[in-house]
C-alpha positions as CSV (number, residue, x, y, z in Angstrom):
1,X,118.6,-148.8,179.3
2,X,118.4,-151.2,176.3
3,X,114.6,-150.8,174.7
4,X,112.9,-154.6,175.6
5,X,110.3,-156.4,173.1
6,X,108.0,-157.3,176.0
7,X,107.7,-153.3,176.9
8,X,107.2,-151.9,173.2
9,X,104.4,-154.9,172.9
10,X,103.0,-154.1,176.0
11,X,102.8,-150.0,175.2
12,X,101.3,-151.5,172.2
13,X,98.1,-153.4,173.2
14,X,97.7,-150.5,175.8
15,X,97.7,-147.8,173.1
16,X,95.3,-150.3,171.0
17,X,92.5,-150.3,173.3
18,X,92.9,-146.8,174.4
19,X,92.7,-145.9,170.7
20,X,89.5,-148.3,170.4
21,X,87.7,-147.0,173.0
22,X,88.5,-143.2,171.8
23,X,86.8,-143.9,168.0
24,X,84.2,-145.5,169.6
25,X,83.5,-143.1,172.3
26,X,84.2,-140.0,169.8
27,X,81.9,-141.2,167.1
28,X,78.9,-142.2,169.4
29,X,79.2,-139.0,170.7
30,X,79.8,-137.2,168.0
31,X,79.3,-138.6,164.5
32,X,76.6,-141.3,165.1
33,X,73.8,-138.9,165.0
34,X,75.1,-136.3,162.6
35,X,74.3,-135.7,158.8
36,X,77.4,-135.2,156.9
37,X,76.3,-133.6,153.3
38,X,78.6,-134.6,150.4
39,X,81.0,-137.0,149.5
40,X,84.9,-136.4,150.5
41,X,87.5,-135.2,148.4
42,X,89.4,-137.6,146.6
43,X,92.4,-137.7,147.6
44,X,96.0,-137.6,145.0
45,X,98.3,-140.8,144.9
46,X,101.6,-141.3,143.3
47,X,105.2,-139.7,144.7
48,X,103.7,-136.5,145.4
49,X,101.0,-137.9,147.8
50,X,103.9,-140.3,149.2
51,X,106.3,-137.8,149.8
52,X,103.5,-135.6,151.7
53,X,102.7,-138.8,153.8
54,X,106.1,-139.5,154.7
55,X,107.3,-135.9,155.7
56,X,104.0,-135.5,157.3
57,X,104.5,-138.6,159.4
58,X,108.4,-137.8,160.0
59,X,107.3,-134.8,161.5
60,X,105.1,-136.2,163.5
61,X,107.4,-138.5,165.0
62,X,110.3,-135.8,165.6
63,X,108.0,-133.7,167.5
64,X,107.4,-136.6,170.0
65,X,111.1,-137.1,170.2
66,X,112.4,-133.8,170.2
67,X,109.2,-132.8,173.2
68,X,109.9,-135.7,175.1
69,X,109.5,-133.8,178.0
70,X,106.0,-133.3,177.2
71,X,105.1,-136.6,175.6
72,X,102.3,-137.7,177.2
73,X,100.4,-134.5,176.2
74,X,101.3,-135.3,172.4
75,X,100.4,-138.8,172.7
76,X,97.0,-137.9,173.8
77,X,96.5,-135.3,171.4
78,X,97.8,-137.1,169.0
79,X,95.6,-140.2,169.3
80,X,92.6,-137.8,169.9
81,X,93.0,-136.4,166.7
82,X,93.7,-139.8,164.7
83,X,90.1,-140.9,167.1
84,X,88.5,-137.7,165.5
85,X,89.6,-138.1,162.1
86,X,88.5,-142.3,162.2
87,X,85.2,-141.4,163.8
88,X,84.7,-138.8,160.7
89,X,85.7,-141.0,158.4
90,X,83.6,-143.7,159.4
91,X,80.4,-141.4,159.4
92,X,81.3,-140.3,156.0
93,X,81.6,-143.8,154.5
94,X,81.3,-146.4,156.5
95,X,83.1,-148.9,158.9
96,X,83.6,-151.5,156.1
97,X,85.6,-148.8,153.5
98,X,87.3,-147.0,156.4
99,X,89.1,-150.6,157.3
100,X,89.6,-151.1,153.8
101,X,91.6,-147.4,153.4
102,X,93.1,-148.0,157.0
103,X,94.4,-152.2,157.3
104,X,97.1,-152.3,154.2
105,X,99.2,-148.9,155.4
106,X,97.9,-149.3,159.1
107,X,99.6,-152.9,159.9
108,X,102.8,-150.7,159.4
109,X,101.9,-147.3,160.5
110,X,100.5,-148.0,164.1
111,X,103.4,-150.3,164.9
112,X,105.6,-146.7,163.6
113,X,103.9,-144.4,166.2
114,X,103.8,-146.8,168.8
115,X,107.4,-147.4,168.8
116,X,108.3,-143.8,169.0
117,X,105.8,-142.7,171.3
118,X,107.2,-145.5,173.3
119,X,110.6,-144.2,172.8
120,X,109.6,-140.8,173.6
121,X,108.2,-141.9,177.0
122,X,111.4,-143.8,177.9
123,X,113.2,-140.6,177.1
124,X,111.3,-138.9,179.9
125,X,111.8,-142.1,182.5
126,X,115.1,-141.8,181.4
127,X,115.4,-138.2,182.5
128,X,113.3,-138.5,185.5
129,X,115.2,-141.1,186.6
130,X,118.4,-140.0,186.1
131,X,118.2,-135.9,185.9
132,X,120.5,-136.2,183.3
133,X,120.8,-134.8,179.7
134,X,123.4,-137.1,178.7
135,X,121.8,-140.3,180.0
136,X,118.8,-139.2,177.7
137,X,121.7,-139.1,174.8
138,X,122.8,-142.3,175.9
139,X,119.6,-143.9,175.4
140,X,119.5,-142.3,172.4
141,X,122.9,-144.0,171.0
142,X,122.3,-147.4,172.6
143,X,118.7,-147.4,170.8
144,X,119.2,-146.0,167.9
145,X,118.4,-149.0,165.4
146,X,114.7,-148.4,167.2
147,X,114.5,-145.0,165.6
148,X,115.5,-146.5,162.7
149,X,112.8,-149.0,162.4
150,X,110.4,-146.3,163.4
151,X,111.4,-144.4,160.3
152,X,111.5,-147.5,157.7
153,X,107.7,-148.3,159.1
154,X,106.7,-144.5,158.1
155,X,108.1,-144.9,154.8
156,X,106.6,-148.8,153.9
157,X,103.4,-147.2,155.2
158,X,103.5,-143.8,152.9
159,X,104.1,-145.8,149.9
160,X,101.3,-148.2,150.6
161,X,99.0,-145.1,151.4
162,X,100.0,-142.9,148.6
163,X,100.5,-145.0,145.7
């Protein structure tokens, strides 16, 4: 029941290219054609902004965990909305400063959500599997320096973000 490198790495690439194919297929559809009056907001940095990112994240994460059961709805809806919101971005200013805003914070941030949307999924095996609550705690307890590096990701990522 122990969480394997090969697996998290292979979830990985799998949620890469279904993320690729999302922007891309989102923003021909949608934003390739549209005008977009304006600039966008700037956006705060410092603590503040960190501690918004953080919690923000955190509680993205703990709703995957805690709604295992349902966790391939969230991961879709999840990476529809992250498709969405690259797709805007990218009609608002451009492929070039969207990579800019996204690589430093992003090399630490995707690896975060991947992990515990792959934990999340291995929570429902888990229960599939075995029809048990307490094997799902189990898992849980045996993997629980995964959740950790999930969280420590989210918070390298906010600072970078924020600040």
């Amino acid at each position: 029941m122990k969480v394997r490198w090969q697996r998290v790495l292979a979830w990985q690439l799998i949620d890469l290219v279904l993320l690729a194919g999302l922007v891309a297929g989102l923003y021909w559809l949608l934003f390739a054609h549209a005008t977009v009056p304006g600039t966008p907001a700037p956006v705060g940095h410092g603590w503040p902004r960190i501690w918004e990112i953080f919690w923000h994240n955190l509680l993205v994460m703990l709703v995957n965990l805690v709604l295992f059961v349902i966790s391939p709805l969230l991961i879709i809806w999840n990476w529809m909305g992250q498709a969405l919101a690259l797709g805007l971005n990218v009609r608002l200013v451009g492929w070039s400063a969207t990579w800019q805003a996204l690589w430093p914070h992003g090399i630490f941030e995707i690896p975060a959500i991947f992990l515990f949307q792959y934990l999340s999924v291995k929570m429902l095996r888990v229960l599939v599997k075995t029809r048990s609550w307490l094997m799902v705690g189990r898992f849980v307890r045996v993997n629980w320096v995964w959740y950790l590096v999930s969280v420590g990701l989210l918070a390298v990522a906010a600072v970078i973000e924020g600040w």
